[in-house]
C-alpha positions in Angstrom: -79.1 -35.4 -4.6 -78.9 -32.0 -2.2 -77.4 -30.4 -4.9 -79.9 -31.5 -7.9 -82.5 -30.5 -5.3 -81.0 -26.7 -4.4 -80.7 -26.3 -8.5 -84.0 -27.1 -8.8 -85.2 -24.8 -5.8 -83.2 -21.7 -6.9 -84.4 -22.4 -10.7 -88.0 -22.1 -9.8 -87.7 -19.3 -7.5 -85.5 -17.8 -10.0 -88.4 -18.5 -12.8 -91.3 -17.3 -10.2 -89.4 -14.1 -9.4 -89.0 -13.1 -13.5 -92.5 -13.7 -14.2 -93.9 -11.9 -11.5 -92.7 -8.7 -12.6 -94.7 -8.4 -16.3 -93.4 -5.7 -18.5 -95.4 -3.6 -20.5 -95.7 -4.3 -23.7 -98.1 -3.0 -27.3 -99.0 -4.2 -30.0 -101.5 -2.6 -32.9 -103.8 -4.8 -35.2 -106.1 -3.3 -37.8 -108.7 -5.3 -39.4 -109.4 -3.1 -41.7 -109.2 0.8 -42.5 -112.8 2.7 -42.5 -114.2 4.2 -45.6 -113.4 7.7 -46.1 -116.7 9.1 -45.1 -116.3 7.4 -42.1 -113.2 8.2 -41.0 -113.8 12.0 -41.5 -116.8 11.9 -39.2 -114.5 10.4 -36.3 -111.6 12.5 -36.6 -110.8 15.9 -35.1 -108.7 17.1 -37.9 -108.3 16.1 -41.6 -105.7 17.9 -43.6 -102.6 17.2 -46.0 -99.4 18.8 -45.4 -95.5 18.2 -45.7 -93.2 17.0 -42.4 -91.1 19.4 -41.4 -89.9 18.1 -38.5 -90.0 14.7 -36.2 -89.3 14.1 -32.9 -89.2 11.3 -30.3 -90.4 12.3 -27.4 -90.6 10.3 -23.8 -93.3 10.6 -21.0 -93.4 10.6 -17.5 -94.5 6.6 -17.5 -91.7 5.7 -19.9 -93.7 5.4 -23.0 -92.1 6.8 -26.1 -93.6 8.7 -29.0 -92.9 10.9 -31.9 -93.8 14.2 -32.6 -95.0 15.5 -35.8 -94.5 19.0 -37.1 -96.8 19.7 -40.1 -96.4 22.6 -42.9 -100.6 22.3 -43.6 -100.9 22.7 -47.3 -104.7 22.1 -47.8 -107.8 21.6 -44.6 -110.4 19.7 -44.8 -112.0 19.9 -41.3 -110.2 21.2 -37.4 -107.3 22.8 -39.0 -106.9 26.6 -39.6 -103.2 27.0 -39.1 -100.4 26.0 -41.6 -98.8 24.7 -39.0 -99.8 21.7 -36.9 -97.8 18.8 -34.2 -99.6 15.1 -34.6 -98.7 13.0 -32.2 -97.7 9.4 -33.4 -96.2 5.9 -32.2 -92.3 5.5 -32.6 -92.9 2.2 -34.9 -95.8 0.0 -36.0 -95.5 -2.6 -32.9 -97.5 0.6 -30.5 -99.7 1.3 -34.0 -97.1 4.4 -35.0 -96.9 5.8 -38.8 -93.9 5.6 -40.2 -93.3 9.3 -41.7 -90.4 11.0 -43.1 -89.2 14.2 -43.1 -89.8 16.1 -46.5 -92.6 14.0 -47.5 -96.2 14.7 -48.4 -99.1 13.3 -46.4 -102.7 13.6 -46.5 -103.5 13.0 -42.5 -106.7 12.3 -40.4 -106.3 12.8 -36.5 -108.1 12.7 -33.7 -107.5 13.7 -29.9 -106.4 11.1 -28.0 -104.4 10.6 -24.6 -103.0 7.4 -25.9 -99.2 8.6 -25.9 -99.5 10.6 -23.1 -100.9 14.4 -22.6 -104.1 14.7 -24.5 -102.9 15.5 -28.2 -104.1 15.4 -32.2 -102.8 11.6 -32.5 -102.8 9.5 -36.0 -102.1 6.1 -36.0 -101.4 3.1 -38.5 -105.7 1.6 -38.1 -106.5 5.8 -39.8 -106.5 6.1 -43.3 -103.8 8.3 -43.4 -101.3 7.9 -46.0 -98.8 9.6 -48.7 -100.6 12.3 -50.4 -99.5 10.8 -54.0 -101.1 7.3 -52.6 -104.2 8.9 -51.2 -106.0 9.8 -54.7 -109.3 8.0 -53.9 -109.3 10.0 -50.9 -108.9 13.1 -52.1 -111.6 12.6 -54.7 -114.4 12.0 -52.2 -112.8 14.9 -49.4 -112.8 17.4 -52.6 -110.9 21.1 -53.2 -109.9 21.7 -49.1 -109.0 24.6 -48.2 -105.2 26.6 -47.7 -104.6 27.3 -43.6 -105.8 31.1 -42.5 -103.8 31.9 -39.7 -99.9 32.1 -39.8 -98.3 30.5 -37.6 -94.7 29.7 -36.8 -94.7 26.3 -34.1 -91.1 25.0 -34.5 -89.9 26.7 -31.7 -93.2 24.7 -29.7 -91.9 21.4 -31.0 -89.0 22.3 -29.0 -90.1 23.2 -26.4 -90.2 20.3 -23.9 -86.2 20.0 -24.2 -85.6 23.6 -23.1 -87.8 23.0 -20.1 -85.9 19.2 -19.5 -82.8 21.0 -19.8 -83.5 23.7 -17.3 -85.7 21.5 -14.7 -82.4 19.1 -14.5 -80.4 22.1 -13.9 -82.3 23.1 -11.1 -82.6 20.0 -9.7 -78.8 19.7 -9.7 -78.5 23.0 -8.2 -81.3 22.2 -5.4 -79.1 18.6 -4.8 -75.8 20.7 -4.4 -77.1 23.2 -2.0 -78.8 20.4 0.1 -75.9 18.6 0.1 -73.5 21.5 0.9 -76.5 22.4 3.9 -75.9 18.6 5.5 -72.4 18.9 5.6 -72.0 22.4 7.3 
């Protein structure tokens, strides 16, 4: 009987201590997508363009993302580059769109903080989709216009692992010294 009474004890402390700790968790639920007037009005940029480059990208609190680079083909509204970084969810459970690399997209954005630092984000509830699927769209949006300024951003979109890669190496240099200080 002790021991049915200790297994019992250790289960339920056991079972108290797991679900105090919650973990974060998302998940993304559209109703349905706004017409295409209205999602113009709300969004900071509206363009289409071709992915040049994706990728996954983790914050300070953990939370992971992907990032976009954009070769802008044809602006409708925010956009005067022809090149461009949207900010996205890494899969469709935190509301992410699923692009690929080498394919055509007509996007709508809008600045957001929801990934992190304050960024153009699109998500799966916008009505951005494949250019070839986005006909209706582009009907209603009209001509759009090519990008003005010239710009290069790749080296940008790389940017955060040059910086990762040289604030660990100072911190492993700072670590060594301190160490090498304490044991003198």
């Amino acid at each position: 009987m002790k021991k049915v009474v200790t297994l019992l004890a250790f289960t339920f402390i056991g079972v108290f201590i797991i679900g105090s700790f919650p973990t974060v968790t998302s998940a993304c639920s559209c109703i349905e997508l706004p017409s295409v007037e209205e999602e113009f009005e709300r969004s900071k940029a509206v363009f289409s363009g071709k992915v040049v480059d994706i990728k996954v990208r983790k914050n300070l609190k953990g939370y992971t993302s992907k990032s976009v680079l954009f070769e802008v083909t044809k602006t409708w509204k925010g956009v005067e580059q022809t090149q461009i970084i949207i900010t996205t969810g890494l899969d469709d459970g935190d509301c992410g769109y699923d692009f690929i690399k080498g394919n055509e997209y007509l996007v709508y954005a809008k600045e957001s903080s929801m990934y992190g630092a304050k960024s153009l984000v699109t998500i799966l509830c916008d009505r951005t989709d494949v250019l070839s699927s986005s006909q209706k769209d582009l009907e209603i949006l009209g001509q759009g216009q090519p990008p003005i300024e010239e710009v290069n951003l790749s080296g940008k979109h790389n940017q955060i692992y040059i910086w990762a890669t040289l604030g660990g190496a100072i911190c492993i240099v700072v670590f060594f010294i301190l160490v090498r200080r304490k044991l003198s």
